[in-house]
N, C-alpha and C positions, 0 to 999 in steps of 0.2 A: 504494500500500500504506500501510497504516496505522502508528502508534506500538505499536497491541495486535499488528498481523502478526508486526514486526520482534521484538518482546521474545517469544512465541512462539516464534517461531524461533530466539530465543536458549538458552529455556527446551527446547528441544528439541534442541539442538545438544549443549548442558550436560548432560543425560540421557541422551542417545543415548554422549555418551563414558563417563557416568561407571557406564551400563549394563556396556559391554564390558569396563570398569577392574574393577568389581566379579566380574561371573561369574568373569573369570581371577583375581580373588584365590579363589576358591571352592575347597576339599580335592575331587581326584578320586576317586571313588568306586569305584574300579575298572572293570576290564573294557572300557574304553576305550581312545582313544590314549596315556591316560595312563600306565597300565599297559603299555602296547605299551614304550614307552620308559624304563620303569626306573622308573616311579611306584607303582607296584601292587606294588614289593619291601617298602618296610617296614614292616614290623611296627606299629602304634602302635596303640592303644587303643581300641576299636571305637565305644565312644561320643562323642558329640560334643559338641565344646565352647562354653563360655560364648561365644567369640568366633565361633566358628563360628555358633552360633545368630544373634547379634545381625548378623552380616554375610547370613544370609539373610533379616532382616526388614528390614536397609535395602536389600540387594536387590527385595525385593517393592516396598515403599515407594517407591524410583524408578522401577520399573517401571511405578503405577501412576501416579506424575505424568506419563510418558511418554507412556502411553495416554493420559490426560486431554489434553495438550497436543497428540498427532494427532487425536483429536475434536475440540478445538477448532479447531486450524486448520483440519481440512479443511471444519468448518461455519463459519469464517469464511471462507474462500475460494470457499464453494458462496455465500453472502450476497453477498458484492462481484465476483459474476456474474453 
């Protein structure tokens, strides 16, 4: 394996947690398990916030490094076969 496999791999390890760190900072939206459990009681302000917004665009934004980084590896692993 190569220096570009392992830092991939890194780069992927890094994304893939900071994927699941992120969604669960995410407000529930009702109607879920959230709501099952006492999420879906308060009241707060239907619209959403500055911080909210900016956490589902760095949301997306890892997401999409993520993808990039299983495309590459798996077409650098399809290469060095």
């Amino acid at each position: 394996m190569t220096v570009l496999t392992y830092a991939l791999l890194v780069v992927l390890l890094a994304t893939s947690s900071a994927l699941v760190l992120l969604v669960l900072l995410h407000k529930g939206k009702g109607g879920g398990l959230s709501s099952m459990f006492g999420g879906g009681m308060s009241s707060v302000a239907s619209g959403s916030s500055v911080a909210e917004k900016n956490l589902t665009r760095i949301t997306i934004a890892v997401g999409v490094i993520w993808f990039a980084c299983i495309v590459a590896y798996g077409l650098l692993l399809r290469a060095l076969v």
